[in-house]
C-alpha positions, 0 to 999 in steps of 0.5 A: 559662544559667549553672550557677547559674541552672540549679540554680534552673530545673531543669525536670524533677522525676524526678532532683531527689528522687533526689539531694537530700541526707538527714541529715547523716552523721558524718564520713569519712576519704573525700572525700563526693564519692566516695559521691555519684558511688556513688549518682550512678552509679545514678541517674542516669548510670553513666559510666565513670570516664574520661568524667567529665573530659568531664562536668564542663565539656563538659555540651553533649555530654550530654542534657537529664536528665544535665546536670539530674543534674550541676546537683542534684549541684552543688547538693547538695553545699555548695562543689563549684561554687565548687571547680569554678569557680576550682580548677586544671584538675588539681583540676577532673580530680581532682573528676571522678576521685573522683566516677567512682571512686564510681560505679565502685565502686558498679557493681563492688559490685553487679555482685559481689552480684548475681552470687549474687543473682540465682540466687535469683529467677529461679525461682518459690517457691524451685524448684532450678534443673536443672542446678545454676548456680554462685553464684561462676562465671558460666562456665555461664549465658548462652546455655550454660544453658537458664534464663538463656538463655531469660531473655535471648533477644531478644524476636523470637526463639523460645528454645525452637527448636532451631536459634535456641539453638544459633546463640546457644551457638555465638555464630553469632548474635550478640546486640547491646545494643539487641536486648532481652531476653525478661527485660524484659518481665512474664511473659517476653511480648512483644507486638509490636503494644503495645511498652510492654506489660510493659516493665520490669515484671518481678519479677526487675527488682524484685527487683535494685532493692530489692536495690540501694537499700534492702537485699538483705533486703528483697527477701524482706520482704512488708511494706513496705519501710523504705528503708533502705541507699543510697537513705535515705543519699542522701534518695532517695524515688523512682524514676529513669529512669536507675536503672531502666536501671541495674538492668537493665543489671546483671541481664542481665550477672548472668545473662550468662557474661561475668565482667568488666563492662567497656565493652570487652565486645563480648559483652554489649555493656552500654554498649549496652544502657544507652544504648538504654534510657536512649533510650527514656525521654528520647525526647519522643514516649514521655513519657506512657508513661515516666510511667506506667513511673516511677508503676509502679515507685514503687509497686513500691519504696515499696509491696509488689509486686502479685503478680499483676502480676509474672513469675519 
């Protein structure tokens, strides 16, 4: 199938609406491709900046979802596949230099405010947190804080005993990216025999995604949201998988005492992490479940929270 015949046949709706353009905007000195990487990093594949070389010709290397993403972004940005198809292999490099800073910058934006943010909805009605956590210092959150450490215990594992929080604090028990914390689920519970219960449905989750793609004010706001910020730039009017997985993966670095989000970073192991999830959700035999994840969430976003369905 060729690039142009898969732009007309792109068989799944879930990244279409995400990418596709909103009102035109006045012109920028920056190439538009760099804001198109911003929001297609988000929602659709946060790849670090040196593998969008490979992305940009190598599609066969990538899933199903991602080369749908790469086939809308094509689309959606007037002149890019013909550039692509007769530009040089050094403007074909450059194409994917400048969508990776997009979504390189867009990754260190959120990565910098969610690192106050998220002090603000771990705990429930505004209580302070005891001992007090820095906003502009993560040195002691992770496992050194009995909040966030409670927050990212890995479901299977009881916080609450002693010997597990001090094998976590000493790094004596390491903690991989595909061993999911407690954070993910709704009321910080796991059900061992119903997986899917509660996955994803947390309101600190919710919370970070507003933040994100309409406006750090209206995470306070009961009404509904306006959808403003990036995801009316980009004409987004649902939710992704990949953003999903997105906004996880920069909440539990935000609560981590890690300071440098980087794929080298075998402590969170965030790249990891990322990956796992977004496993889950492009795994056939979990579509139905997927689906009613997707139809959660976008009430969530368009929608005021139920709040008797989300936990601190």
């Amino acid at each position: 199938m060729t690039t142009e015949e898969a732009i007309t046949t792109i068989p799944s709706k879930r990244a279409a609406s995400a990418l596709q353009m909103g009102p035109r905007k006045k012109a920028s000195t920056s190439d538009p491709l760099i804001s198109h990487g911003r929001h297609f990093g988000r929602t659709v594949f946060a790849l670090y900046w040196s593998k969008w070389k490979i992305l940009l010709w190598r599609t066969s290397l990538l899933s199903e979802y991602i080369i749908i993403g790469l086939f809308i972004l094509l689309d959606s940005y007037p002149g890019l596949l013909e550039r692509l198809k007769t530009g040089s292999e050094e403007e074909i490099i450059h194409v994917g230099e400048l969508i990776g800073k997009g979504a390189a910058g867009a990754r260190g934006d959120d990565t910098k405010t969610l690192k106050s943010a998220v002090l603000d909805w771990v705990t429930l009605n505004g209580a302070a947190i005891q001992p007090p956590l820095h906003r502009n210092s993560k040195i002691d959150r992770g496992f050194n804080h009995e909040l966030t450490g409670s927050l990212l215990c890995p479901v299977g594992l009881d916080w609450k005993d002693a010997e597990t929080r001090e094998s976590l604090r000493s790094g004596e028990m390491s903690v991989c990216g595909d061993q999911w914390p407690i954070f993910l689920y709704a009321h910080h519970v796991f059900d061992a025999e119903d997986p899917w219960c509660g996955l994803l449905r947390n309101r600190l989750l919710v919370c970070a995604y507003k933040h994100v793609f309409t406006s750090p004010s209206s995470v306070d706001k009961e009404s509904k949201a306006t959808r403003s910020g990036n995801a009316r730039l980009h004409g987004m009017n649902s939710v992704t998988i990949a953003s999903i997985a997105y906004v996880a993966t920069q909440v539990r670095f935000a609560l981590s005492s890690s300071s440098v989000f980087s794929r080298t970073d075998t402590t969170t192991d965030s790249e990891t992490f990322y990956h796992s999830l977004l496993d889950l959700f492009e795994d056939p035999d979990e579509s139905k479940e997927v689906d009613d994840l997707l139809t959660w969430w976008n009430r969530c976003f368009l929608l005021p929270p139920p709040q008797n369905d989300l936990s601190a």
